[in-house]
C-alpha positions as CSV (number, residue, x, y, z in Angstrom):
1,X,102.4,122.6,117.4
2,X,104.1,124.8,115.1
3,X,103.6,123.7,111.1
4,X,104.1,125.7,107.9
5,X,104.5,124.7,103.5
6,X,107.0,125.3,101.2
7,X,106.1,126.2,97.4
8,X,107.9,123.5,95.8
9,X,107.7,125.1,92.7
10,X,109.2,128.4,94.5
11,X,112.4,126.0,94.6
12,X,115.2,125.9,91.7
13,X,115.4,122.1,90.7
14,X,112.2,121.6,92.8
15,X,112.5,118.9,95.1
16,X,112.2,114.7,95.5
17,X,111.5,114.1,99.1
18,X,111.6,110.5,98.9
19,X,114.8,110.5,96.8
20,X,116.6,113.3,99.1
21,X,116.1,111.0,102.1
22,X,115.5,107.2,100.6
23,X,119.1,107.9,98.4
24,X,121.8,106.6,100.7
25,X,122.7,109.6,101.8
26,X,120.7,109.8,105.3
27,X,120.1,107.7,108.1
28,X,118.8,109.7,111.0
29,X,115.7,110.2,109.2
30,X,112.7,107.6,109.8
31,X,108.9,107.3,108.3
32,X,105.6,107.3,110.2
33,X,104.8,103.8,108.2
34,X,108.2,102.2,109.3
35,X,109.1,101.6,105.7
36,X,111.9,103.6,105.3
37,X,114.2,102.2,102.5
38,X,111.6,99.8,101.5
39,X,111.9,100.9,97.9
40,X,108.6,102.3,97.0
41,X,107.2,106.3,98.2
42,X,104.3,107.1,100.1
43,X,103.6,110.5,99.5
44,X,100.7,110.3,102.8
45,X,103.1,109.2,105.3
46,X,105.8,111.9,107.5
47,X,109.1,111.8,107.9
48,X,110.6,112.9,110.8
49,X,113.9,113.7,113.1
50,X,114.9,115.4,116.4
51,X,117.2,117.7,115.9
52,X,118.1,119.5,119.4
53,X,115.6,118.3,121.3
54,X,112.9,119.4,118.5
55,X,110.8,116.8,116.7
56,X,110.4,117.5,113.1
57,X,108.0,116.2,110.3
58,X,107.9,116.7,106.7
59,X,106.1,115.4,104.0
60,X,105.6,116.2,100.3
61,X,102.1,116.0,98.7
62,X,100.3,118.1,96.4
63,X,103.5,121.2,94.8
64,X,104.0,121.7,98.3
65,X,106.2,120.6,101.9
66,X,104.2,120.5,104.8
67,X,106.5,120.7,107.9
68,X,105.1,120.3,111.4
69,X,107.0,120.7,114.6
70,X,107.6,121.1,118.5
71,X,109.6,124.5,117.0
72,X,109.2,127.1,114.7
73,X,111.2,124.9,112.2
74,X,111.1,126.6,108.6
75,X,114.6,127.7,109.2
76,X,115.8,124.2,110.2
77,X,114.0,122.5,107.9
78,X,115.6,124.6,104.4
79,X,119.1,123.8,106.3
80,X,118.1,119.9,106.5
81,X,116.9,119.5,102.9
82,X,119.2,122.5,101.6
83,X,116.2,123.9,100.3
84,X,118.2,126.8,99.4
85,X,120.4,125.3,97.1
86,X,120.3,126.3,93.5
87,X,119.1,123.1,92.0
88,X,119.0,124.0,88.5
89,X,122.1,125.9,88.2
90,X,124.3,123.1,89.7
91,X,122.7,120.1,87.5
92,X,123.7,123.2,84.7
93,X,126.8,123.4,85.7
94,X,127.8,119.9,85.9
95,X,130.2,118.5,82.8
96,X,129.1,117.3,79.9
97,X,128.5,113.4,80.4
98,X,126.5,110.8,79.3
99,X,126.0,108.8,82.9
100,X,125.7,111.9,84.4
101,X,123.4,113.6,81.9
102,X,121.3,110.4,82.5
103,X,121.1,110.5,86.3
104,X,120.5,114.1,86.9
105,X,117.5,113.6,84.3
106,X,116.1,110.6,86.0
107,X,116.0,111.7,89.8
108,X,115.4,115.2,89.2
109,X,114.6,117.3,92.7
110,X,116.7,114.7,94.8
111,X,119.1,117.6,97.3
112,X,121.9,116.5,99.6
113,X,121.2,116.8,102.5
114,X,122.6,118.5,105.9
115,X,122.7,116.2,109.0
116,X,124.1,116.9,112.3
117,X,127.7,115.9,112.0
118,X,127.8,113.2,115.6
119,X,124.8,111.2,114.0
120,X,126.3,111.3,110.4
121,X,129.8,110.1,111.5
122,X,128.3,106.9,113.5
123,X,125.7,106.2,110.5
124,X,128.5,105.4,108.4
125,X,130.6,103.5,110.7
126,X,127.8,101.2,111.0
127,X,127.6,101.6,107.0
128,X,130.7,98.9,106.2
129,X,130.3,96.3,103.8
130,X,126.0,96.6,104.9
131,X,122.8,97.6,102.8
132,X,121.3,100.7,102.7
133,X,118.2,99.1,104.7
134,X,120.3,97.3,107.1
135,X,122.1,100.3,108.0
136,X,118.5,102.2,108.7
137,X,118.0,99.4,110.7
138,X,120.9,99.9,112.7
139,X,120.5,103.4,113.2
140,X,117.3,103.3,114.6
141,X,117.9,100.4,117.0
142,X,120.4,102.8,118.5
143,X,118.2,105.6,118.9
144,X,115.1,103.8,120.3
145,X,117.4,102.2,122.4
146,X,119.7,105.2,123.6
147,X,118.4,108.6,122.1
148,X,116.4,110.5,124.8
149,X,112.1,109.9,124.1
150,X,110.9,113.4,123.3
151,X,106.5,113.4,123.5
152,X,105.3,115.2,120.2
153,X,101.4,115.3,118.9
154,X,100.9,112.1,121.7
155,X,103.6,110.5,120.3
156,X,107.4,109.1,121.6
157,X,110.0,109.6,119.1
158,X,113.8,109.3,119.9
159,X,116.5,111.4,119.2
160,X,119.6,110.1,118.0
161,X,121.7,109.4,121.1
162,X,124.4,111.2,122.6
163,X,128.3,110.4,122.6
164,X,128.1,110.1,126.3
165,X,125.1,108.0,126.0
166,X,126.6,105.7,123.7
167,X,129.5,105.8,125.1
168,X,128.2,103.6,128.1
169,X,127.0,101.2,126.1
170,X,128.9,98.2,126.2
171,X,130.2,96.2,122.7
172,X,128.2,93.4,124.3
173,X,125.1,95.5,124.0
174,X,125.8,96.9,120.1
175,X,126.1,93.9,119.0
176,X,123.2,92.7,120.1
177,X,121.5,95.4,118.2
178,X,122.9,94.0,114.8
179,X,126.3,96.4,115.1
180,X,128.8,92.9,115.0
181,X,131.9,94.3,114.4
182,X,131.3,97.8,113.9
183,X,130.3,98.0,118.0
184,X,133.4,98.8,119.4
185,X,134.1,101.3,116.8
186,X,130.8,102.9,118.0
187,X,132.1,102.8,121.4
188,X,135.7,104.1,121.3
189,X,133.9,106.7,118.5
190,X,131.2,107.8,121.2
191,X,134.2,108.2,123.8
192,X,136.3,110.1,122.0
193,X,133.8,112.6,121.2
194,X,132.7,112.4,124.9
195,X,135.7,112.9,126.0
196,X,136.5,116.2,124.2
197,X,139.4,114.1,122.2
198,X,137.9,115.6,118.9
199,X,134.5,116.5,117.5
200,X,133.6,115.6,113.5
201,X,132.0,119.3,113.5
202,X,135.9,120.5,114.0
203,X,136.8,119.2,110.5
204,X,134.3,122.0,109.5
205,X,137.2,124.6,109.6
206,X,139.7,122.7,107.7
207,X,140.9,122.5,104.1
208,X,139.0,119.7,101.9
209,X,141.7,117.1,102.1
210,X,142.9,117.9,105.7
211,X,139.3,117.6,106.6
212,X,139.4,113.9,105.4
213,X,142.4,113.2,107.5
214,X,141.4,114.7,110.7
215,X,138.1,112.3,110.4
216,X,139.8,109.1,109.7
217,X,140.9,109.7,113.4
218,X,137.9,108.0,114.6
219,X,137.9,104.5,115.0
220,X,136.4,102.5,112.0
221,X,136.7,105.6,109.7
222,X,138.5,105.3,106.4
223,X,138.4,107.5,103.8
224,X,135.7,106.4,102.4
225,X,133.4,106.8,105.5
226,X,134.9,110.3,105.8
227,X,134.5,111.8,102.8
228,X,130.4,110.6,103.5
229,X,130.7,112.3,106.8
230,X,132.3,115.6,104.8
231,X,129.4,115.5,101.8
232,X,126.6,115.2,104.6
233,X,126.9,117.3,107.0
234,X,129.6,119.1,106.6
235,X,129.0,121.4,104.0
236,X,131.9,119.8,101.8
237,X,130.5,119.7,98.3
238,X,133.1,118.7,96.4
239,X,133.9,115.4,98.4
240,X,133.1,112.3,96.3
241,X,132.7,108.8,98.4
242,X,134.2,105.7,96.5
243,X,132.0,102.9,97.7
244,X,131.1,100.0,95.5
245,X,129.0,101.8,93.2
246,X,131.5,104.6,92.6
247,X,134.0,102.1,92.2
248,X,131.7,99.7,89.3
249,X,131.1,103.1,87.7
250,X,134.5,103.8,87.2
251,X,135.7,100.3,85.8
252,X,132.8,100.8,83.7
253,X,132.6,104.7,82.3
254,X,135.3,106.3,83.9
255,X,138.7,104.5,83.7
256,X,141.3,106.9,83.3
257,X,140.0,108.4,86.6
258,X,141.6,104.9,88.5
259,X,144.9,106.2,89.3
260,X,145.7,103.0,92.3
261,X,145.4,104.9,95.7
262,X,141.7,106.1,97.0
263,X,143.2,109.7,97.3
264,X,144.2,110.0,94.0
265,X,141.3,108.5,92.3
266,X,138.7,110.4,94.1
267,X,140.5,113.5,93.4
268,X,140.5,112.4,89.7
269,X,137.1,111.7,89.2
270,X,136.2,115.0,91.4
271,X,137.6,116.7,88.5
272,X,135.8,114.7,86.2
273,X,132.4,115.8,87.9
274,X,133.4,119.1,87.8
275,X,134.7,120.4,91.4
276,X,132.7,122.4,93.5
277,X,129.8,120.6,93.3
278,X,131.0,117.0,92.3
279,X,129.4,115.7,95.5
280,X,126.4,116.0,93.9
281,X,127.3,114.2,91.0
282,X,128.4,111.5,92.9
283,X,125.1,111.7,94.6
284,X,123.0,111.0,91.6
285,X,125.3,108.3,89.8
286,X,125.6,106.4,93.0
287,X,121.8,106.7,93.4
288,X,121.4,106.0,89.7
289,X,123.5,103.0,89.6
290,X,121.8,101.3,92.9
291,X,118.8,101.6,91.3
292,X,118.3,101.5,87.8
293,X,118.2,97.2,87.5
């Protein structure tokens, strides 16, 4: 076993564990207590992926990160949590706002994250019009049921499955895991990936905008569920998701930004957040928003 810390105060902004990975944002993530998304942290318990075949665990107690894994997985780990991302200098760099002035100061240390790009895209398919539990719920289900077991300090854990493996599953089978009508979506997703027919990671190379496009290719993707796919995993920081929360916030603080066509709005109120980093903004208000009541 391979396991190393992290200085927490070493970071800029610091980081929120349970935030970074309890915020929406991830779903290929899972906790030794099974009570991920339950709405309350436990600072004792791991939380772990595979990524590649390697099992990882992390888990924030005491100013620092522990990590333990199969692999020498500091490298991995910073890349996953975006450990190196200057914290402080994008929350001072964000516009001056009063929703977002209150957001960053309430979940300070939560990072985006970076997630493997096949396990990102079919997350949020399964994400439509579904709670932020549920869609855990989902997610796992499909792993434990199609991801490869990997054996790891005398335990099983499962990787997210592959496109070919989920591929072969049939819409019969998804939906029996909870999927309903996002299963053959799934499916035709998995095959076309499979297949070579395209590959999210692809929309790596591309302009922001053109990026979105070549992703609503999939089946079941929309913009929305692209731009989620862009913001994490894809490096795209600038991409701001309109989902329900987005949408509430800008009836309620940002109205001028509604300009009647998801494009144009989004691109409006990435302005509004400031650009580069408005993913991050987005981030925190959606965050903010779900839980603050």
């Amino acid at each position: 076993m391979h396991s190393g810390e992290v200085d927490l105060e070493a970071l800029s902004g610091g980081l929120d564990l349970y935030r970074t990975l309890e915020s929406g944002q991830t779903y290929l993530w899972r906790r030794t207590d099974g009570a991920m998304y339950g709405g309350a942290p436990a600072p004792d318990e791991w939380y772990y992926t595979v990524v590649d075949g390697a099992v990882v665990r992390v888990r924030s107690r005491n100013g620092v990160l522990e990590w333990e894994s199969s692999i020498e997985a500091d490298p991995l780990v910073r890349r996953l949590l975006r450990l190196e991302d200057d914290l402080e200098a994008i929350v001072a760099a964000a516009p001056d706002d009063p929703l977002l002035d209150e957001a960053y100061a309430a979940h300070r240390g939560m990072r985006l994250v970076d997630d493997p790009p096949f396990g990102t895209l079919i997350s949020f398919i399964c994400s439509a019009q579904m709670r932020v539990d549920r869609i855990h719920g989902m997610v796992s289900a499909l792993a434990r049921q199609y991801g490869e077991p990997v054996a790891f300090d005398g335990a099983t854990y499962h990787a997210f499955p592959t496109p070919e493996r989920l591929a072969a599953a049939t819409e019969g089978e998804l939906r029996e895991l909870g999927l309903g009508y996002r299963a053959p979506y799934v499916v035709r997703t998995a095959e076309m990936v499979a297949d070579g027919e395209a590959h999210p990671a692809e929309a790596r190379e591309l302009e922001y905008e053109d990026a979105r496009e070549f992703l609503k290719r999939f089946v079941g993707v929309g913009d929305k569920v692209a731009d989620c796919v862009l913001l994490f995993s894809l490096g795209f920081d600038q991409a701001v998701p309109l989902d329900t929360w987005l949408k509430t916030a800008i009836e309620e603080h940002y109205p001028d930004c509604d300009r009647g066509s998801y494009a144009a709005t989004s691109r409006a109120l990435r302005e509004r957040f400031g650009g580069e980093y408005a993913g991050y903004a987005q981030t925190y208000v959606f965050h903010h928003l779900r839980t603050r009541d």
